[in-house]
ROLO-379041 format. One line per field, with one value per residue (C-alpha): residue number from 1; x, y, z. Coordinates in pm, whole numbers. Example, Ala and Ser with C-alpha at 12.3 -4.5 7.8 and 13.67 -1.06 7.14 Angstrom:
2
k (1 / 2)
east (1230 / 1367)
north (-450 / -106)
up (780 / 714)
***
This chain:
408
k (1 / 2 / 3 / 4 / 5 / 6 / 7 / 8 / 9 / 10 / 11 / 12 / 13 / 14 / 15 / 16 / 17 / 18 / 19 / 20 / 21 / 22 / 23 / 24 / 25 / 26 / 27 / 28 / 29 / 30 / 31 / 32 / 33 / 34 / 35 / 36 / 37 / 38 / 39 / 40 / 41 / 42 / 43 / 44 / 45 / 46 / 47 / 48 / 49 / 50 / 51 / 52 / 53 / 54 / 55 / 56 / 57 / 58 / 59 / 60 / 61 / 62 / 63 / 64 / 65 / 66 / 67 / 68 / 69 / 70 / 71 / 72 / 73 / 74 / 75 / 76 / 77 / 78 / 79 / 80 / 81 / 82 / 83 / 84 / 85 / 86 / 87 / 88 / 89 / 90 / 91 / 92 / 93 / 94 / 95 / 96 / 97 / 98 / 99 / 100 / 101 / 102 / 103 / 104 / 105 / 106 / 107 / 108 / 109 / 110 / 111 / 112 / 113 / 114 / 115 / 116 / 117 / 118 / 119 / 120 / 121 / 122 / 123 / 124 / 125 / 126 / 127 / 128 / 129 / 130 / 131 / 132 / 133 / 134 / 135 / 136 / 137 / 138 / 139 / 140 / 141 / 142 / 143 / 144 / 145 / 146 / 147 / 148 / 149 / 150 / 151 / 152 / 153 / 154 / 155 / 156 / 157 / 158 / 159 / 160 / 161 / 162 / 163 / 164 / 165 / 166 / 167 / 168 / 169 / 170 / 171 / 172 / 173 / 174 / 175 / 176 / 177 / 178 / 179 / 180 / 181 / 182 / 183 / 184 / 185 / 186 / 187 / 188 / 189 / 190 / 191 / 192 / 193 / 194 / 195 / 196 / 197 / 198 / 199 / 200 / 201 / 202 / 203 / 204 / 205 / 206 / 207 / 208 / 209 / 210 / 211 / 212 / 213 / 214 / 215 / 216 / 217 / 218 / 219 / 220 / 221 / 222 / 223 / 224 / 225 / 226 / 227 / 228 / 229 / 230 / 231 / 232 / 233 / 234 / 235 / 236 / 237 / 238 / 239 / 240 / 241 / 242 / 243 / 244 / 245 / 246 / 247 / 248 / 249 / 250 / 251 / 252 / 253 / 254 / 255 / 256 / 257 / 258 / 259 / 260 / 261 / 262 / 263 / 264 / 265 / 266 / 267 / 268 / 269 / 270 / 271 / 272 / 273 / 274 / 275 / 276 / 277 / 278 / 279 / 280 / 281 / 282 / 283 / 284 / 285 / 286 / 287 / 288 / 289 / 290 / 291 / 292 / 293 / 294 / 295 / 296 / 297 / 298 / 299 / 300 / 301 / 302 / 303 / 304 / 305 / 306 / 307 / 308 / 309 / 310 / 311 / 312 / 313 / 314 / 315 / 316 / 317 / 318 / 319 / 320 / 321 / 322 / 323 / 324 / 325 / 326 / 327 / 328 / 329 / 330 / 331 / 332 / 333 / 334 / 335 / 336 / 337 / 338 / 339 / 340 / 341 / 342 / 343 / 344 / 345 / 346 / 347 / 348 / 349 / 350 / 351 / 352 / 353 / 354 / 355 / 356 / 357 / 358 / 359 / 360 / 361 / 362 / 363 / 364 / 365 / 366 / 367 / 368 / 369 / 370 / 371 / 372 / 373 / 374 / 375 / 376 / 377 / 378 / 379 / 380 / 381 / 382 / 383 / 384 / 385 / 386 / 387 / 388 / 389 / 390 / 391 / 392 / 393 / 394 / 395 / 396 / 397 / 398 / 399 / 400 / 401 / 402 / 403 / 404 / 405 / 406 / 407 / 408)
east (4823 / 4899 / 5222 / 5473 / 5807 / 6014 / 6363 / 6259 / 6613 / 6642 / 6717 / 7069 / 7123 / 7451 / 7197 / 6852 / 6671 / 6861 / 6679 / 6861 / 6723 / 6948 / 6908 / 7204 / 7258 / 7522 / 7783 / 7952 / 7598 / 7412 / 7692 / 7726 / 7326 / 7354 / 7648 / 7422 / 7120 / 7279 / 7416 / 7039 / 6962 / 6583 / 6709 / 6490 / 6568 / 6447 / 6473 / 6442 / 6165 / 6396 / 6519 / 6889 / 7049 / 7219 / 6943 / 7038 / 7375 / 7351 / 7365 / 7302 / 6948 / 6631 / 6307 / 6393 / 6722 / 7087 / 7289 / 7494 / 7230 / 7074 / 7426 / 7449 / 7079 / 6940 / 6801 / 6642 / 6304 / 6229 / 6035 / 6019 / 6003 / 6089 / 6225 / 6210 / 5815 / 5754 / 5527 / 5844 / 6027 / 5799 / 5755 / 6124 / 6113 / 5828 / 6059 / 6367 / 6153 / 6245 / 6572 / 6923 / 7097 / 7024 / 7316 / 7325 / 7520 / 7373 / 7593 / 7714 / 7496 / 7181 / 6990 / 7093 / 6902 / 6580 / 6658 / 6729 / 7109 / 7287 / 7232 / 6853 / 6818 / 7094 / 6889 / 6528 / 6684 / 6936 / 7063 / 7065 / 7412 / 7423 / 7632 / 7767 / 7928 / 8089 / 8362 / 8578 / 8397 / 8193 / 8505 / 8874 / 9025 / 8810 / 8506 / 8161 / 8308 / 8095 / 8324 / 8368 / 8574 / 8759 / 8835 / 8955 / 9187 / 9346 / 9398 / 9469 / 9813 / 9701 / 9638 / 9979 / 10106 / 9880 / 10035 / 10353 / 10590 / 10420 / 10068 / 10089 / 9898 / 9553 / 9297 / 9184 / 8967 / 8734 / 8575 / 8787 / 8729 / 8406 / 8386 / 8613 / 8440 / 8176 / 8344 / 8465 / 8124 / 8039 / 8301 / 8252 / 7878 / 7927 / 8209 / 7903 / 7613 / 7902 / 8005 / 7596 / 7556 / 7735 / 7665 / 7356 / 7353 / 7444 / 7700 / 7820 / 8008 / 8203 / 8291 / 8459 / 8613 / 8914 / 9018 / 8951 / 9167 / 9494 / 9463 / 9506 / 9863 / 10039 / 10318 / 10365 / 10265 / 10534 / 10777 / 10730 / 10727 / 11045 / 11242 / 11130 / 11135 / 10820 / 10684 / 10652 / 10398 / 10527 / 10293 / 10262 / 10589 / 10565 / 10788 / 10901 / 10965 / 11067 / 10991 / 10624 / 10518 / 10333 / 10494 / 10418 / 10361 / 10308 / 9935 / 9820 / 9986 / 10080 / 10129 / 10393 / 10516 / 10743 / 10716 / 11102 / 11407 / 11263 / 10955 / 11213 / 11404 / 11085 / 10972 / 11330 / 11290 / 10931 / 11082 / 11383 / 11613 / 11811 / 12128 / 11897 / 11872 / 12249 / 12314 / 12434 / 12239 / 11935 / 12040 / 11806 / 11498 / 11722 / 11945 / 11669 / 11483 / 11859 / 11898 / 11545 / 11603 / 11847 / 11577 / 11290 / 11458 / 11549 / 11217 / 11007 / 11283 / 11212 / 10834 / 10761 / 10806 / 10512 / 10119 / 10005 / 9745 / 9932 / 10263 / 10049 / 9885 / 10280 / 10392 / 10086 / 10104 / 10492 / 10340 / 10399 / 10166 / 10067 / 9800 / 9700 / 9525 / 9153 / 8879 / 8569 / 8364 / 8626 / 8652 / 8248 / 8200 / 8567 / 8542 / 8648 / 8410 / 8148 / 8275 / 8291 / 7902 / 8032 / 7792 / 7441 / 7100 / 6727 / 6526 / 6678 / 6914 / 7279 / 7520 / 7877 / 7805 / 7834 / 8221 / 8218 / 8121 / 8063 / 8038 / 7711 / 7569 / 7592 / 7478 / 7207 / 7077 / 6640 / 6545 / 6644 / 6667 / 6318 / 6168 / 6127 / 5890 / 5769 / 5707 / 5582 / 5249 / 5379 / 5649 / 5396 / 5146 / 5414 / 5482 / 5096 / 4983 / 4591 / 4513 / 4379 / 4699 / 4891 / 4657 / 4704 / 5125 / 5037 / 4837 / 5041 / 5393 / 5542 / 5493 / 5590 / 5437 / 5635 / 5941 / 6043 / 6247 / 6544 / 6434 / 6122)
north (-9788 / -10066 / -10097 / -9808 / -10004 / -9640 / -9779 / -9876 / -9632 / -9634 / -9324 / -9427 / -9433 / -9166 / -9059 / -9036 / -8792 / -8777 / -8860 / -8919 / -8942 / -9168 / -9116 / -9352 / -9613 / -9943 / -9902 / -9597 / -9399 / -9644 / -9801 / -9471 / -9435 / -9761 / -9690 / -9403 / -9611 / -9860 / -9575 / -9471 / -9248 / -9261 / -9347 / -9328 / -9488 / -9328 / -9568 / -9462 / -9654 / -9908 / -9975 / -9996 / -10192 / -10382 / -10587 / -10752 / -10800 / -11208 / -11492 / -11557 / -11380 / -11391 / -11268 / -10981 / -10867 / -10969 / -11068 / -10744 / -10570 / -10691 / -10630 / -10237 / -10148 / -10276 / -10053 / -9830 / -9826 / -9770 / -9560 / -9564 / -9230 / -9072 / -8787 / -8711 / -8587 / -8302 / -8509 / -8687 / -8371 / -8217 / -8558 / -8529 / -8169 / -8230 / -8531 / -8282 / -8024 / -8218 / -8375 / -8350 / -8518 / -8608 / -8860 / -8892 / -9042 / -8920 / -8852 / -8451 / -8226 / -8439 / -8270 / -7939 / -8047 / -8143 / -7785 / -7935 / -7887 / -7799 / -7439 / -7456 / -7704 / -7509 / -7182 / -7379 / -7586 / -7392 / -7642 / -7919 / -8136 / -8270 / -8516 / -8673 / -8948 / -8904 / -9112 / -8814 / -8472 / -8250 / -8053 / -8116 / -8329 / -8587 / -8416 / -8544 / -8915 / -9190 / -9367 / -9712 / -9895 / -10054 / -9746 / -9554 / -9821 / -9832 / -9457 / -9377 / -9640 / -9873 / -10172 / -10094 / -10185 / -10528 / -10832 / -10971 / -10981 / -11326 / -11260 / -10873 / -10634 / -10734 / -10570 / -10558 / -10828 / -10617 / -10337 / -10102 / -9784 / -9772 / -9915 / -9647 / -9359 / -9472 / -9429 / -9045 / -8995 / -9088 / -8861 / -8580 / -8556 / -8594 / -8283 / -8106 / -8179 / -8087 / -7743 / -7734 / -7681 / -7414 / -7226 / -7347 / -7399 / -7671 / -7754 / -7934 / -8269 / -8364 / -8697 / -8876 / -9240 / -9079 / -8881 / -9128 / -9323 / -9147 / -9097 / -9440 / -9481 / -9520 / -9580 / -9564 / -9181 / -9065 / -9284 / -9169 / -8818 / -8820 / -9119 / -9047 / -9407 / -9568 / -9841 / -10157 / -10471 / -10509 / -10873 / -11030 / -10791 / -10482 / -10201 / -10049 / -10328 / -10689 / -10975 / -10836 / -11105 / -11436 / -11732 / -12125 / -12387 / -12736 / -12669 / -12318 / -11974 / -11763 / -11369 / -11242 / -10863 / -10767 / -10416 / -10315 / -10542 / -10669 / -10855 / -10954 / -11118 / -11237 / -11431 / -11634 / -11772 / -11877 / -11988 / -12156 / -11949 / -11812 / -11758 / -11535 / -11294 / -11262 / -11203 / -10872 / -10817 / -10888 / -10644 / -10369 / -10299 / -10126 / -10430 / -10650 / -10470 / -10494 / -10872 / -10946 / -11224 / -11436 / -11385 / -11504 / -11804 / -11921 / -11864 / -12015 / -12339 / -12350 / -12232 / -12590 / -12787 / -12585 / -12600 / -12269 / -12185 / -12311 / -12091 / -11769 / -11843 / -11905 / -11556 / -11360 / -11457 / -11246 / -10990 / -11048 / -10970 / -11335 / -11461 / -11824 / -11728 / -11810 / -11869 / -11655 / -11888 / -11971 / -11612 / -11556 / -11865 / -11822 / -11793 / -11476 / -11338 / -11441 / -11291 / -10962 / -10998 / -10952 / -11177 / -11066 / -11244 / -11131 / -11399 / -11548 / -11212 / -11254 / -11038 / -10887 / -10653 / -10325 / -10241 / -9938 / -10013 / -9753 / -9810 / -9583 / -9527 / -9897 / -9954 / -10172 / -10404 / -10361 / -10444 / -10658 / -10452 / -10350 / -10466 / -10243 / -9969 / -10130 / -9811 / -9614 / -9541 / -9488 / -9258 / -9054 / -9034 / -8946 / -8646 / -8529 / -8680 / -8775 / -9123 / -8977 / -8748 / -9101 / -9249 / -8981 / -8998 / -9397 / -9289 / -9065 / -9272 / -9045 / -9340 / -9639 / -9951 / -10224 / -10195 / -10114 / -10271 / -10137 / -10130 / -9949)
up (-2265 / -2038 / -1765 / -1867 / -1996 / -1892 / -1726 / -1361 / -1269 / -918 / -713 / -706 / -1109 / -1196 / -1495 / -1342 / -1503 / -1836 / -2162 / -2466 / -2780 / -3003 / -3392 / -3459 / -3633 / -3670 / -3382 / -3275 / -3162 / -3030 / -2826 / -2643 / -2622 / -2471 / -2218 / -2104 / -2040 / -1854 / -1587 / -1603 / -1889 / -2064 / -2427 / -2680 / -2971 / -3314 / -3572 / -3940 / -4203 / -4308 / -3925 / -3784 / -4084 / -3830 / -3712 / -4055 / -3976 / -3919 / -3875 / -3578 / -3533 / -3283 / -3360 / -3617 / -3452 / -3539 / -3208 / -3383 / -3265 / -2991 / -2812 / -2842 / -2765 / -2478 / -2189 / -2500 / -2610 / -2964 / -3191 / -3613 / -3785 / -4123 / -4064 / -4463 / -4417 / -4246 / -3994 / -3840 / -3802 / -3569 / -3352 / -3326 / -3190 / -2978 / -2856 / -2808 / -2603 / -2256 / -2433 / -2272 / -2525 / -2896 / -3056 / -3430 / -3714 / -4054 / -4316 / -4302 / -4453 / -4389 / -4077 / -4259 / -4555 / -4351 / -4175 / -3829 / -3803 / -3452 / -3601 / -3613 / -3313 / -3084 / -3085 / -3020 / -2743 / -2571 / -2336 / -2607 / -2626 / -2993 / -3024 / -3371 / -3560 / -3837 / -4074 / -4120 / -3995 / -4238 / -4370 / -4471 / -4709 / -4665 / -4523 / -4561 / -4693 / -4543 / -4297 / -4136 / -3865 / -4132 / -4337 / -4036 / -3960 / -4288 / -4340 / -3941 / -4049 / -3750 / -3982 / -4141 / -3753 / -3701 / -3847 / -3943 / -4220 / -4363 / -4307 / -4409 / -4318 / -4083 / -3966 / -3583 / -3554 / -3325 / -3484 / -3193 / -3334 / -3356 / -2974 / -2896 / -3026 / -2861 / -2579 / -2649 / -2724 / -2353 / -2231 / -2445 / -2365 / -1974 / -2044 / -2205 / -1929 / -1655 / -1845 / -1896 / -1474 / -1500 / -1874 / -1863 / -2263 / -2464 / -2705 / -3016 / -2929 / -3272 / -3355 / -3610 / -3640 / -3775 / -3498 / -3266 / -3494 / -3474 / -3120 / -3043 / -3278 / -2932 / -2890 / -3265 / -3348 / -3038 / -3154 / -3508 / -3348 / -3168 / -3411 / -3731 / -3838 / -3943 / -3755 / -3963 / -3888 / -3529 / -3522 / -3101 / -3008 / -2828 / -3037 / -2671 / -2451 / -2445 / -2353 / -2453 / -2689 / -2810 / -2681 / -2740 / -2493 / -2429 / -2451 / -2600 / -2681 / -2400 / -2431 / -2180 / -2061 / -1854 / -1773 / -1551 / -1465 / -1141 / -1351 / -1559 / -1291 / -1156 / -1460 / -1526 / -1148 / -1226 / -1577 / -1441 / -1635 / -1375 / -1621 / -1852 / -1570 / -1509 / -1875 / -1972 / -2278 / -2102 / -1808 / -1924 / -2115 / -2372 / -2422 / -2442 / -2728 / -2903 / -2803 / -2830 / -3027 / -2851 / -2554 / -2738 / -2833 / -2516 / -2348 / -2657 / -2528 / -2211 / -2224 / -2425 / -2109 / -1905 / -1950 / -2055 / -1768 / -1499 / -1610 / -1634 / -1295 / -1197 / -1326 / -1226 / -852 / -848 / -1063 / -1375 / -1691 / -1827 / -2029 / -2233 / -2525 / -2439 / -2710 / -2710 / -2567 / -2244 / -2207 / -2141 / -1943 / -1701 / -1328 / -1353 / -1567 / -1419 / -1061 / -1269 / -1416 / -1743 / -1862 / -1833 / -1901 / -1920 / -2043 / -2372 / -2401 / -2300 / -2338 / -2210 / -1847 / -1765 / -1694 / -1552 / -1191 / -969 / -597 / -508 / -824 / -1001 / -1350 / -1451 / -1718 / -1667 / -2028 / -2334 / -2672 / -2815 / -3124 / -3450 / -3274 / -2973 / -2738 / -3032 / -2865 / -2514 / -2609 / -2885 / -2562 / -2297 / -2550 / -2541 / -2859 / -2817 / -2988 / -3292 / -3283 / -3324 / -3546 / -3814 / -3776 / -3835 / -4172 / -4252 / -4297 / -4030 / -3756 / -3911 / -3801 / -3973 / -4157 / -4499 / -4684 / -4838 / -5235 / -5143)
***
């Protein structure tokens, strides 16, 4: 079998001892496999015949993997099964015997066709947390609808938010709800191994892009709530406070928020506006949202005489919130960043760190994303399959050794 490639997790890992086994696919799932590894967790990733579909999502690519991919499935290893034959099934439950966690994104309806729903699996493996993404949940309305990032941020109303009144309606240009459910995932199945210590039985963790969705219309579902007016495309400005915007200056865009009066007094002495901070209308947040404006005017003015770094640095050091709108690329390569190490590199992989740092039990990236079925053997012999054993799931389709493509 050669050197073991298991996660080298060191005794102080905050997930030591957890295995995962991560049937997802695209974004949502296998970001929160991934989250898990890098705090420690043995993730297993099951690929199905045709492989993640994102590993086609390029340009750019390397070897057989999208950079798509490659960022949301590192610290995993891999192993290719069609769980459509019988054969696959029962790898998978052999897989699931010492399992903590199984994450999954299929379609609803689709483990209860193969018969391995959370009803069959909860009652063979009591202490199981099953964790899945959906689009929209298996029931309701909308139940059982395929669902994407884009779709849940049309119908949650948060693209109906993003924009302005001549470009219309955009889009997030980061696909932030699936990122985010990722990130409920994460919670909700550390909620379920904590309750586990206790129960000592598992649960179902249910997730859907829509939920996640509407629970991040804030301030605009409260508002709605208490107002009853409907936000409209609210573009750079903040609905509930002002000066909270986009601003131009002699050299790039600068976003600026000012949180109370005292920042706002802060910001016209580093601005040089001392008469905007004697002005009535300006004398509270209220009366700025009403006069906002007249305020914007006079700071777009007086902001085209300052270099846009330099007047951030200038308004951060008497605390207030400034920012010159970086490109991607002097975002990953700033000082700052870099202090952070949230930019990682093994070999010819880079990609963004870990950002949840914690101060005994640190994070860490050990391993670059695995090729299509890499720890196949390994993983098939860790779970007491003889050679022959693995052979035979080779011959017969239930181990795949290369992968399909989609038309066959």
């Amino acid at each position: 079998m050669g050197t073991s490639s298991r996660p080298p997790v060191s005794t102080s890992s905050a997930l030591k001892g957890v295995r995962v086994i991560d049937l997802s696919r695209v974004l949502g799932g296998p970001l929160a496999a991934q989250i898990l590894a890098d705090h420690g967790a043995d993730v297993i990733k099951v690929e199905p015949p045709q492989g993640d579909e994102t590993r086609e999502w390029g340009p750019p690519f390397r070897g057989d993997a999208s950079a798509y991919f490659l960022n949301v499935n590192r610290n995993k290893r891999t192993l290719a099964l069609d769980l459509s034959l019988e054969e696959g099934r029962e790898v998978l439950m052999r897989l699931l015997e010492d399992a903590d966690v199984l994450i999954e994104n299929f379609k609803p309806g689709t483990l209860e066709k193969w018969g391995i729903g959370f009803d069959v699996l909860s009652k063979r493996f009591e202490r199981l947390i099953h964790a899945s993404v959906t689009g929209f949940g298996k029931d309701g309305p909308f139940g059982g609808q395929p669902g994407y990032d884009l779709m849940a941020q049309a119908w949650s109303g948060l693209v109906s938010t993003n924009g302005t009144p001549e470009s219309g309606p955009l889009r997030l240009g980061i696909p932030v709800i699936d990122m985010s459910t990722a990130s409920n995932a994460v919670i909700g199945i550390l909620l379920a191994l904590y309750e586990r210590d206790r129960s000592g039985q598992g649960q179902h963790v249910d997730l859907t892009l829509y939920d996640t969705a509407i629970s991040l219309l804030h301030p605009h579902a409260p508002n709605w709530f208490m107002s009853g007016k409907v936000p409209g495309l609210t573009g750079n400005e903040h609905p509930s406070i002002s000066p909270y915007s986009l601003f131009t200056t002699k050299t790039q865009p600068v976003l600026i928020t000012v949180g109370n009066d005292n920042q706002f007094k802060r910001m016209c002495t580093v601005l040089e506006l001392p008469e905007l901070a004697e002005d009535e209308r300006f004398s509270s947040n209220a009366k700025r949202i009403i006069n906002r404006r007249v305020l914007t005017d006079a700071m777009e003015a007086q902001l085209a005489h300052f270099e846009g770094v330099d007047i951030c640095q200038k308004l951060m050091a008497v605390g207030v919130g400034a920012g010159a709108v970086q490109s991607v690329d002097q975002a990953l390569t700033h000082p700052h960043t870099l202090h952070r190490e949230m930019v990682v590199q093994i070999g010819e992989y880079q990609s963004t760190g870990i950002p949840i740092k914690l101060s005994r039990t640190p994070g860490q990236v050990h391993s670059a994303p695995p090729e299509y079925n890499q720890h196949a053997r390994e993983i098939l012999s860790e779970a007491a399959y003889s050679d022959a054993q693995i052979e035979q799931l080779f011959g017969q389709g239930a181990v795949l050794s290369e992968r399909k493509r989609h038309d066959q």
